[in-house]
Steps between C-alpha positions, in 0.01 A plus 500: 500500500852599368712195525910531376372241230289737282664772568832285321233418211431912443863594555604193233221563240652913525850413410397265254281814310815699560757244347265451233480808419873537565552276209254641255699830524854290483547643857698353789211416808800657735425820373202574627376545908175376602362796761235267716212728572339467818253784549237199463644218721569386829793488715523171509457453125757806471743281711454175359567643130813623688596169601476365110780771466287806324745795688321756270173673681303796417273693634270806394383616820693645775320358814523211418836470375595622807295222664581236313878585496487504900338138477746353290759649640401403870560064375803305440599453134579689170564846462280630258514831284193734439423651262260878521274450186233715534458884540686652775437819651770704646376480871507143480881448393637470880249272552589259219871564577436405819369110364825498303396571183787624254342468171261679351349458218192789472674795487326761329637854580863684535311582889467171560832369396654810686322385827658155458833626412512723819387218729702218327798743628403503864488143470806465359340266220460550098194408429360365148259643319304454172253818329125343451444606139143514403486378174133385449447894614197422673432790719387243762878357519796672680826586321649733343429555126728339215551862380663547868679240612806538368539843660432369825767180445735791412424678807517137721836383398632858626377371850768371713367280744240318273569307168288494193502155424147428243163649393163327619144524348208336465299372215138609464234338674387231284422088516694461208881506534581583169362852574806604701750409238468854348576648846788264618673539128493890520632477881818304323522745294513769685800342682691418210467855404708571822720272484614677131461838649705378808241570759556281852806323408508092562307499766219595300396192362124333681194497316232421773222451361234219462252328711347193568276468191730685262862425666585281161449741257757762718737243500475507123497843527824523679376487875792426762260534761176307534232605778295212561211454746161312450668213330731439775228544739191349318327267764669631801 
């Protein structure tokens, strides 16, 4: 049974990984957002991590973003921001819109971003969005390829009704974190690189990228945004 208690112990035990890591890489612990994940836990846990003041959520699937959003925002209490994480298709952006989503942070094609630009106008919104880089190239992964991402961040930050504001990836699927460093290194690379060819502009500036098991080494890495699940939601 989720109880407010352990969910405090998984939420305190995260930002003490994330300060520590913080001050291995001589970082301030304010400069980096902790996404909650929730694609694994309940409502209620979803809301009580809310009520320990965790404003960040994410979800990878649209149903039940869309569900969960409803919930939440149907009770008393905190607004909340979500995040879109995972792969979105193009006949699923009114729906996502719709749960008051405005950042994005899987875009992977100038269609895509196009599709979000045109709606974010109806709407009367600019949305933020982020390119998902796959730097691990695993052919399994979504993203665009290194080799193309910077095209597509040129064509972005043409867009008027959508900002480019950071890259996302993933690191490889593997127990051990250290794996991912190679990935989550070339990702900040890859945005420094823009920055010097002035590509995106100030806005440009999140890394997401990092997990539960390997959100320390992105913070190393240069992560500003962490997206953490199963250790905020172990034992719920």
């Amino acid at each position: 049974m989720t109880t407010p208690q352990h969910l405090a112990g998984n939420l305190l035990r995260v930002r003490e990984s994330i300060a520590a890591a913080c001050g291995r890489a001589r970082r301030d612990p304010r400069d980096v957002t902790m996404v909650a994940v929730t694609k694994t836990a309940s409502v209620e846990a979803i809301r009580a991590l809310v009520d320990l003041g965790v404003d960040d959520l994410g979800e990878s699937r649209v149903q039940q973003l869309q569900e969960r959003a409803a919930e939440l925002a149907a009770l008393p209490g905190r607004a909340v921001r979500w995040h879109m994480i995972g792969h979105l298709q193009r006949n699923k952006i009114k729906a996502v819109l719709d749960a008051g989503v405005e950042s994005f942070h899987s875009v992977d094609s100038l269609r895509l971003a196009e599709e979000l630009n045109e709606r974010a106008e109806r709407m009367g919104k600019r949305l933020s969005l982020m390119i998902q880089v796959n730097c691990s190239r695993e052919p399994q992964k979504f993203g665009v390829a290194v080799g193309a991402a910077t095209f597509l961040a040129e064509m972005l930050a043409s867009l008027k009704h959508v900002r480019l504001t950071g890259l996302m990836t993933m690191g490889p699927l593997s127990d051990d974190p250290e794996a991912s460093r190679p990935s989550f290194a070339r990702l900040r690379e890859l945005m420094d690189d823009m920055h010097r060819d002035g590509i995106g502009g100030p806005e440009l500036r999140h890394l997401s990228m990092g997990m539960s098991h390997d959100h320390a080494v992105a913070i190393e890495e240069g992560a500003t945004i962490v997206r953490i699940g199963s250790a905020l939601f172990a034992g719920c």
